[in-house]
C-alpha positions in Angstrom: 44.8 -11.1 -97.5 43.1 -13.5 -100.1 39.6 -13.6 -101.1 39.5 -17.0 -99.6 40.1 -15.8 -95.8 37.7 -13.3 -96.0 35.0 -16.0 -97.3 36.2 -18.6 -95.1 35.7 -15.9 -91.8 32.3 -15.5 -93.4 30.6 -18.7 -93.9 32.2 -19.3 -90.4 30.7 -16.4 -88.7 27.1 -17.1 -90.7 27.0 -21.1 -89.9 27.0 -20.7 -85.7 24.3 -17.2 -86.6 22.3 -19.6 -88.7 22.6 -22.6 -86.2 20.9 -20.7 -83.6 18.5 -19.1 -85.6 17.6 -22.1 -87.0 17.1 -24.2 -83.7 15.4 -21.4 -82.2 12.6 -21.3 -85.1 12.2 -25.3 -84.4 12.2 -24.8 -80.7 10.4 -21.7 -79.9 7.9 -22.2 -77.6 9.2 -25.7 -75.9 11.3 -27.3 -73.4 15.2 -26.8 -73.6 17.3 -29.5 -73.5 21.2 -29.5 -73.8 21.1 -31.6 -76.9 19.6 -28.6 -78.3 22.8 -27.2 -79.2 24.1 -29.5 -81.2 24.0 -27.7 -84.3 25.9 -24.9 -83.2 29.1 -27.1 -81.7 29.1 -28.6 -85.5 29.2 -25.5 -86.8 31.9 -24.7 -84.3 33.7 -28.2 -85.2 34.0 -26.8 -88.7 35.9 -24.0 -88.3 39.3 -24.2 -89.9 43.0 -22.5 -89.7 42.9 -20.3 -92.9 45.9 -18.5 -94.3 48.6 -17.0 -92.2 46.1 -18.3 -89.1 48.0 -19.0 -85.6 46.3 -22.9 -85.3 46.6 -22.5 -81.5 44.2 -19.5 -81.6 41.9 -21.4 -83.5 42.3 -24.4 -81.1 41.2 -22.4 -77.8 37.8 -21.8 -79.3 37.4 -24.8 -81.1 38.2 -26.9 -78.1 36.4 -24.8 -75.6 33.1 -25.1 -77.0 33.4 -28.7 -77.1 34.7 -28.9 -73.2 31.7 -26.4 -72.9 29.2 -28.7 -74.2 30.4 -31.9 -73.1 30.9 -31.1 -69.6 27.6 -29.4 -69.4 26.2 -32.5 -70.6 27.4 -34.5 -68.3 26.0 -32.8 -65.5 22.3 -31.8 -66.5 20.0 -31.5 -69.3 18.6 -28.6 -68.6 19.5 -24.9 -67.5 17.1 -22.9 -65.6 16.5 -19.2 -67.8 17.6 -17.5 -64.5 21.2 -19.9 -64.8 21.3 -19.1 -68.5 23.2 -15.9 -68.9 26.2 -17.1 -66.5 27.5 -20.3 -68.7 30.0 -18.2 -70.2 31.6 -16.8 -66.8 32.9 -20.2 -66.0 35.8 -20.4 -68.8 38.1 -17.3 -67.9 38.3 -18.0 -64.2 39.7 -21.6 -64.8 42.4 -20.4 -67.6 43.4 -17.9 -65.7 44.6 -20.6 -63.0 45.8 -23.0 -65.5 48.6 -19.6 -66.2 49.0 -18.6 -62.3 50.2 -22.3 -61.9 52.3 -22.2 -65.1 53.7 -18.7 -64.8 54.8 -17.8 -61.8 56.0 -14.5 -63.0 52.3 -13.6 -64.3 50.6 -15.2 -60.3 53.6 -12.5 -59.1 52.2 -10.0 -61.2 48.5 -10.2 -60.4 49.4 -10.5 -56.5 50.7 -7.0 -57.6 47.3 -5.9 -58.8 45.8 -7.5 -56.0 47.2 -5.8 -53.5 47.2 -2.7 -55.6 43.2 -2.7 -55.2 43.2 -2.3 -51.4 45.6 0.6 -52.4 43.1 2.5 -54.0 40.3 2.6 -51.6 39.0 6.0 -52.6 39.0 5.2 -56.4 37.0 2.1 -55.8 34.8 3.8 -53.6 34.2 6.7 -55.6 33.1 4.1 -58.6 31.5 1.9 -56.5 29.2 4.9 -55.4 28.6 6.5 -58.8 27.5 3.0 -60.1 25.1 2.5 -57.1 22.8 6.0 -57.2 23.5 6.0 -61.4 25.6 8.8 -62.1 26.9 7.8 -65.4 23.6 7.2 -66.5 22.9 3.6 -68.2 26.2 1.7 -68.3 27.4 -1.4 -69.5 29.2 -2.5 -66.3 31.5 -5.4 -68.0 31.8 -3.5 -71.0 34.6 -4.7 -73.9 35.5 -1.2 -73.8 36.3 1.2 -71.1 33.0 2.8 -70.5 32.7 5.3 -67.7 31.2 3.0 -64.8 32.9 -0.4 -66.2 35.2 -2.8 -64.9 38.1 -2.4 -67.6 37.8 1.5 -66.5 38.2 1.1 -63.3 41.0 -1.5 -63.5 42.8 0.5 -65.9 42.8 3.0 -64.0 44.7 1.1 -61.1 47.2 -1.3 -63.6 48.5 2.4 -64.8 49.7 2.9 -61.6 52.1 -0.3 -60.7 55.1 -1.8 -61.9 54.5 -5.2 -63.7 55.4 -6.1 -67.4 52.8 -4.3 -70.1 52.4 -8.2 -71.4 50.9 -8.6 -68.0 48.7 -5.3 -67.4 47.0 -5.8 -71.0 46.4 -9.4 -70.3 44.3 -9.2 -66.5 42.9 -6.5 -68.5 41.7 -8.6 -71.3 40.4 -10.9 -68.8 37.1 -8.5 -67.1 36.4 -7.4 -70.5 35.6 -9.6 -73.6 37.4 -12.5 -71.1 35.1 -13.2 -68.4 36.7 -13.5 -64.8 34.0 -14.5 -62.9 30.0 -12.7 -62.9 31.2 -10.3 -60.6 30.8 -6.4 -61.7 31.9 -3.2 -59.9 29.7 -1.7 -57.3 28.2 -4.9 -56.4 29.4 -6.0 -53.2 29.3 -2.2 -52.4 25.3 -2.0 -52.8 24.6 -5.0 -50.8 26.8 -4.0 -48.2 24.8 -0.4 -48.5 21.7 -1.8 -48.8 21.7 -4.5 -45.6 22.4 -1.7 -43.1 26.9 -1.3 -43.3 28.5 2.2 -43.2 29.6 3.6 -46.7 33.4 3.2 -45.3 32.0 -0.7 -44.3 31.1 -1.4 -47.9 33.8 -0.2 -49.7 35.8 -2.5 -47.6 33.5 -5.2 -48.9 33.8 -4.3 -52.2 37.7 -4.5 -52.2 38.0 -7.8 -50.7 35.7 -9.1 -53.5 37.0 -7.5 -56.4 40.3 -8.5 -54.7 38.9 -12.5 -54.6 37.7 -12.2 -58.0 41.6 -12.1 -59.4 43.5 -14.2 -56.2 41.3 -17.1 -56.3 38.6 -16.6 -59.7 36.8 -20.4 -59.3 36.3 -19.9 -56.1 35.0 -16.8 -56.3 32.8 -17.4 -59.1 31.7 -20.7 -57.2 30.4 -17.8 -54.4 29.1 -15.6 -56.4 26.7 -18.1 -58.2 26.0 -19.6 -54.6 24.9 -16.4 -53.1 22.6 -16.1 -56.3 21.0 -19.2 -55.6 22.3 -20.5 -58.9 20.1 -24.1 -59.2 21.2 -26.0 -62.4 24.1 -27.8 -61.8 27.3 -27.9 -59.9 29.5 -24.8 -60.9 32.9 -25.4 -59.1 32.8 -28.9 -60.7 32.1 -27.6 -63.9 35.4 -25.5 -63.9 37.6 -28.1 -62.2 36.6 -30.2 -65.4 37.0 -27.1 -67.7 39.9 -26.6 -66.5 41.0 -30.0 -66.4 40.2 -30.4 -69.6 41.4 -27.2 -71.2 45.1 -27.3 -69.7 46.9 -28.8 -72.4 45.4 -26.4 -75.1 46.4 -23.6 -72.6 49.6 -24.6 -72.6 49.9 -25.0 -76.4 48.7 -21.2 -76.8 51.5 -20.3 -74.8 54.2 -22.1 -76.3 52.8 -20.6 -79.7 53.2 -17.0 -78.6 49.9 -16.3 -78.2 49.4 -13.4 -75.7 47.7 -14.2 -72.5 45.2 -11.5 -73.2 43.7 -13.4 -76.0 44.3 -17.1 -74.2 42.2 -15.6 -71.3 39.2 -14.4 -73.6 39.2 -16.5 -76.9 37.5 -19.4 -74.9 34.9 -17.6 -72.9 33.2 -15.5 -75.6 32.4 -18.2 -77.9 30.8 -21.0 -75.7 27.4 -19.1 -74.8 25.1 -20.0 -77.5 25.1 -23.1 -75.7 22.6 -23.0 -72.7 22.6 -19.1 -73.3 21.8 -17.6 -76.6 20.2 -21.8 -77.5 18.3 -22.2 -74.1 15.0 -21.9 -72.5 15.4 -17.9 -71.7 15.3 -17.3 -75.7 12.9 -20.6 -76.4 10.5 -18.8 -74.6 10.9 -14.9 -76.1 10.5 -15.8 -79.7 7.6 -18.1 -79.1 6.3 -13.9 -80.2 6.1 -14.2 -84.2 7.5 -10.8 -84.8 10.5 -11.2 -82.2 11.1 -14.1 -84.4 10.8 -12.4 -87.9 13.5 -9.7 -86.8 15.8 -12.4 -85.5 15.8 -14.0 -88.7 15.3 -10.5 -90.9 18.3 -9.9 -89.8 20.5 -12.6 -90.2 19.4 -12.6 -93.8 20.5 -8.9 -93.6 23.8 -10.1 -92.6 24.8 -12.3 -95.0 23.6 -10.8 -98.0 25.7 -7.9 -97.3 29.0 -9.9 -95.8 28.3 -11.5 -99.4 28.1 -7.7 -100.6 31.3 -6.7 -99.1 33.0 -10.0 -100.6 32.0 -9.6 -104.1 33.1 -6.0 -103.8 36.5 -6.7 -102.0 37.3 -5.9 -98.9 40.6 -4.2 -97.9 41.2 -5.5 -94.6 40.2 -8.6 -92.5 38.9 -5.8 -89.9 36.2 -4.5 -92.4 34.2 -7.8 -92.2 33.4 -7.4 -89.0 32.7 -3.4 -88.8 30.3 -4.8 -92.0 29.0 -7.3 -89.9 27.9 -5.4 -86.6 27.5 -2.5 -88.8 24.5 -4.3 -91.0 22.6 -5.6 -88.3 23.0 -2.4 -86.8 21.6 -1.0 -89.7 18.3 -3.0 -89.9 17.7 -2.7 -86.4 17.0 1.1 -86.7 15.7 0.3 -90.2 12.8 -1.5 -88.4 12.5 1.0 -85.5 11.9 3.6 -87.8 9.3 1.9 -89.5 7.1 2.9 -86.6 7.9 6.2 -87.0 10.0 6.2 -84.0 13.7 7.6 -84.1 16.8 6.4 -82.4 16.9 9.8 -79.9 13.3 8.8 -79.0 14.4 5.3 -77.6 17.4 6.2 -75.7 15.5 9.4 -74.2 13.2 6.8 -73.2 15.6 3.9 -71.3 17.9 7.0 -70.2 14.7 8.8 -68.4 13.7 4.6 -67.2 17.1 4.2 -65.7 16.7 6.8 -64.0 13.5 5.9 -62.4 14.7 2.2 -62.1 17.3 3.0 -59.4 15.2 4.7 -57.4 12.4 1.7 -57.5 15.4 -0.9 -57.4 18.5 0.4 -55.5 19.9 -2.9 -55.1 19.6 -3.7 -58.7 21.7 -5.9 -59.9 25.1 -4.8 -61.4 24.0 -6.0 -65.3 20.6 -5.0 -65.0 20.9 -2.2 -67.8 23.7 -4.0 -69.5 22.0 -5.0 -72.8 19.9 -2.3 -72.8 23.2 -0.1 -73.5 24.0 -2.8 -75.8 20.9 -1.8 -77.9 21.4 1.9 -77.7 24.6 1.7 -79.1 23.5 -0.2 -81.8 20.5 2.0 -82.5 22.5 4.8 -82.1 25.0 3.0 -84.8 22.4 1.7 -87.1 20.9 5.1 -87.5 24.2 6.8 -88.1 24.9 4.1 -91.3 21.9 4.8 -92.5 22.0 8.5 -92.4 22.2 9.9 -95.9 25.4 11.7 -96.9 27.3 13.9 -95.5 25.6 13.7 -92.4 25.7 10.1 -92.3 27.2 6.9 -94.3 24.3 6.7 -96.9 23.4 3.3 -96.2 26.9 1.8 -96.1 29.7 0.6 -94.0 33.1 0.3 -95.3 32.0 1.2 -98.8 29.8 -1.8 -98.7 25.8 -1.2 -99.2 23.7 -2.7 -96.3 21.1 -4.9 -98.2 17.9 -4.4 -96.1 15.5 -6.8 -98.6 15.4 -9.5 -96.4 13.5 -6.9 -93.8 10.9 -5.5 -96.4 11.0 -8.7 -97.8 9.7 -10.8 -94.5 6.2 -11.9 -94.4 5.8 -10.9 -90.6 7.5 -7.5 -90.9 5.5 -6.5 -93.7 2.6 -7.0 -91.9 2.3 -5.8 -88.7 -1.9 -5.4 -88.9 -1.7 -9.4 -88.2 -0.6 -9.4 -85.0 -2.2 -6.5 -83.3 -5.8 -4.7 -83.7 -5.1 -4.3 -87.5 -6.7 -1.0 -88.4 -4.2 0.2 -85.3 -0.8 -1.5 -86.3 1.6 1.2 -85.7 3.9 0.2 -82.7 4.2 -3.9 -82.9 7.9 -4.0 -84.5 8.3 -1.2 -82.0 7.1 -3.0 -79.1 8.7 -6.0 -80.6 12.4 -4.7 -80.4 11.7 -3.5 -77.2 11.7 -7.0 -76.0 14.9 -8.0 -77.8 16.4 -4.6 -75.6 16.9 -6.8 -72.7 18.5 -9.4 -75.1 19.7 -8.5 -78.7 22.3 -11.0 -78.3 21.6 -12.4 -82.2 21.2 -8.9 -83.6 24.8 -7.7 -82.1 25.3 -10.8 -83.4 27.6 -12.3 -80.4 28.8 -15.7 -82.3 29.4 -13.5 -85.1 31.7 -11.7 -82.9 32.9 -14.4 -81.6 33.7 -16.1 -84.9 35.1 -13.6 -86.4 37.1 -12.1 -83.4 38.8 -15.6 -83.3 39.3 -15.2 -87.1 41.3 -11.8 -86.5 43.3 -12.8 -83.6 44.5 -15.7 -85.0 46.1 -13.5 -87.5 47.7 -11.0 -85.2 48.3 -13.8 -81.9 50.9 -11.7 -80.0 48.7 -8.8 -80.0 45.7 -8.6 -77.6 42.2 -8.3 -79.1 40.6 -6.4 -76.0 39.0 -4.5 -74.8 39.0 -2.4 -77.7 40.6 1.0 -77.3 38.5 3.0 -79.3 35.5 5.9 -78.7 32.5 3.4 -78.3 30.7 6.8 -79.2 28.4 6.0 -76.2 24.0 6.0 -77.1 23.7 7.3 -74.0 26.2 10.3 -74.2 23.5 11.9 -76.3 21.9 12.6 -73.1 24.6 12.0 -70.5 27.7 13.7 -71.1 30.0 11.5 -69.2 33.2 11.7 -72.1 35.3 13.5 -69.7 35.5 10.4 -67.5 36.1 8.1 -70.7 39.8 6.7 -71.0 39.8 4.9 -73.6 42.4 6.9 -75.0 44.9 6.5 -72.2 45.2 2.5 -71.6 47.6 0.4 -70.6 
């Protein structure tokens, strides 16, 4: 690949990071309103189809952000934070009706997995109850892997077992992972069941029938599920009959460009949440902290000095800059934790032993309560693997390219801790700092970096799907909780 895909998937990546960042510092502190993401749709809108890029690819996330934004628009201004984190669940469930109504062969197909959930009553069951009373220990319950106690795991598990087309399995695969069928995650009908007074045999019934609405009719059970959570902020099943609406021509062009449904049913979900999400009140309010808001920004400088890094050295494969991406945020993150003096084991001793405690204060916790936390471990647990010196680590490198971690020694508000705290006593404020971006490190992960650059990558391989990702997530938590034996990542569909 040219030098000038690799920069182009760059400056991409870093103008929808730098847009949020950017309205964020302005807007700390104040009322959201939808105009507030602005920016980040232009940088969206100037995103372009590089060399040997599928344009259809390209299209799905260009044009979903804008249906995203201009719908929302048109029916509020604001989003409540408790509405926030659900904005991107509406996308998947209306594209994956857009294809059941222009497919007929892929509605047969998922009527196959449908009725192939009912069929396996004791594996949803068994799930359903390990979830509930913790037994995998912190989990990521709509992971983009295939985590033990996820939804790709468990549907995996059951698409192995029945006779439809691998285009097929892969693709209602893709669409509970980095594709977003609906809010719904495994266990939760099965703890509220539990929980109101029903047999165990009562609520894994329940659980079925949901998980079973959640691919047979996905608006409408989205429009349920955001009902029963007293969701406030605007009208959800009219937002999706628009999105959908709206998004069925582009659908249709994907298809006739050989793009596999996988991708068509995640590319436009993944990329629309800095809008009313990652840009809303919810974030507005936690950065209004000074230091919350000096690692946000410490690290995006962290992230493009070293994308830069990796350009100027060369990289090999389109893949690297995003391993380089993930991997240099990573990388400062547990650069500032250990300026503390704490270590990565320290913190995911400490959220394993509180997740623990958590389900016995909160049994009916809700099914993504721990999700980002796990997010956070892992990139702890990353972070302080890169920066490990050699051979027991990467010596400060991913891919052969040197994380740059200036822009964190470098920040006025990082350096100086004693300002924000009794000063002669500073010694836990970036500490107790990242502890608050645990429960949201959206913009260290960085998810519209991912996004981008996902986008970037598929649209060079179209007819292969880009998740979940069949890999060894090499789990934070596995430090503690050896749960690898029920891991099958390594034997997917």
């Amino acid at each position: 690949m040219s030098k000038a895909l690799y920069e182009k998937m760059i400056k991409e990546a870093l103008a929808a990071q730098k847009a949020d960042i950017e309205v964020i510092k302005e807007k700390r502190g104040q009322k959201f309103s939808l105009s507030d993401a602005q920016p980040y749709v232009d940088a969206v809108n100037g995103m372009t189809v590089g060399e040997d890029q599928c344009p259809a690819v390209i299209d799905l996330h260009v044009q979903s952000v804008n249906a995203h934004y201009e719908i929302l628009k048109g029916l509020t201004d604001y989003v409540r934070p408790e509405d926030d984190p659900f904005v991107e669940h509406y996308q998947t469930p209306a594209i994956l009706e857009i294809l059941y109504e222009a497919d007929p062969a892929f509605k047969k197909s998922m009527d196959t997995f449908v009725a192939a959930i009912a069929d396996n009553e004791a594996l949803i069951g068994r799930e359903a109850i390990r979830r509930y009373g913790g037994f995998y220990g912190p989990t990521c319950v709509v992971d983009f892997a295939f985590c033990p106690g996820s939804v790709p795991a468990v549907v995996n598990e059951i698409l192995k077992k029945i006779d439809i087309p691998g285009a097929h399995k892969k693709a209602i695969l893709s669409s509970k992972s980095w594709g977003m069928n609906t809010s719904y995650g495994i266990g939760g009908a099965f703890t509220a069941s539990l929980e109101a007074g029903k047999t165990a045999a009562e609520a894994v019934k329940d659980e079925i029938e949901m998980l079973q609405m959640v691919y047979a009719e996905p608006i409408a059970a989205q429009t349920k599920l955001m009902t029963d959570g007293g969701h406030e902020s605007f009208d959800v099943k009219e937002y999706m009959l628009k999105y959908k609406d709206r998004m069925k021509d582009v659908v249709l062009k994907a298809v006739e460009a050989g793009v596999h449904y996988g991708n068509i049913v995640t590319v436009p979900a993944y990329c629309v949440g800095d809008v009313a999400h990652h840009i809303a009140q919810s974030m507005f309010n936690m950065t209004k902290d000074d230091v919350v808001m000096a690692i946000l920004e410490a690290e995006t400088g962290v992230l493009e000095n070293t994308l830069f890094r990796g350009l100027e050295k060369g990289y090999e494969s389109p893949y690297d800059v995003l391993s380089v991406a993930t991997g240099s945020t990573a990388a400062g993150a547990a650069y500032i934790l250990e300026k503390d003096g704490f270590t990565v084991p320290m913190v995911v001793d400490l959220l394993t032993k509180r997740f623990t405690n958590y389900v016995q204060l909160y049994p009916a916790r809700g099914g993504a309560a721990e999700l980002h936390n796990v997010d956070f471990m892992d990139m702890l647990h990353r972070g302080a693997k890169i920066l490990e010196v050699k051979p027991i680590g990467n010596g400060g490198k991913v891919r052969g390219v040197e994380v740059d971690l200036s822009p964190i020694d470098n920040n006025e508000v990082l350096a100086n801790p004693q300002r924000y705290t009794y000063p002669a006593c500073a010694i836990t404020v970036r500490f107790s700092a990242l502890m608050r971006l645990a429960d949201f490190p959206c913009l260290m992960t960085s998810e519209p970096v991912t996004a981008t650059l996902m986008t970037n990558l598929i649209a060079l391989n179209p007819e292969v799907p880009g998740s979940p990702a069949r890999v060894c997530k090499d789990c934070a938590v596995c430090t503690f909780v050896k749960r690898h034996g029920a891991c099958s990542w390594h034997d997917t569909v």
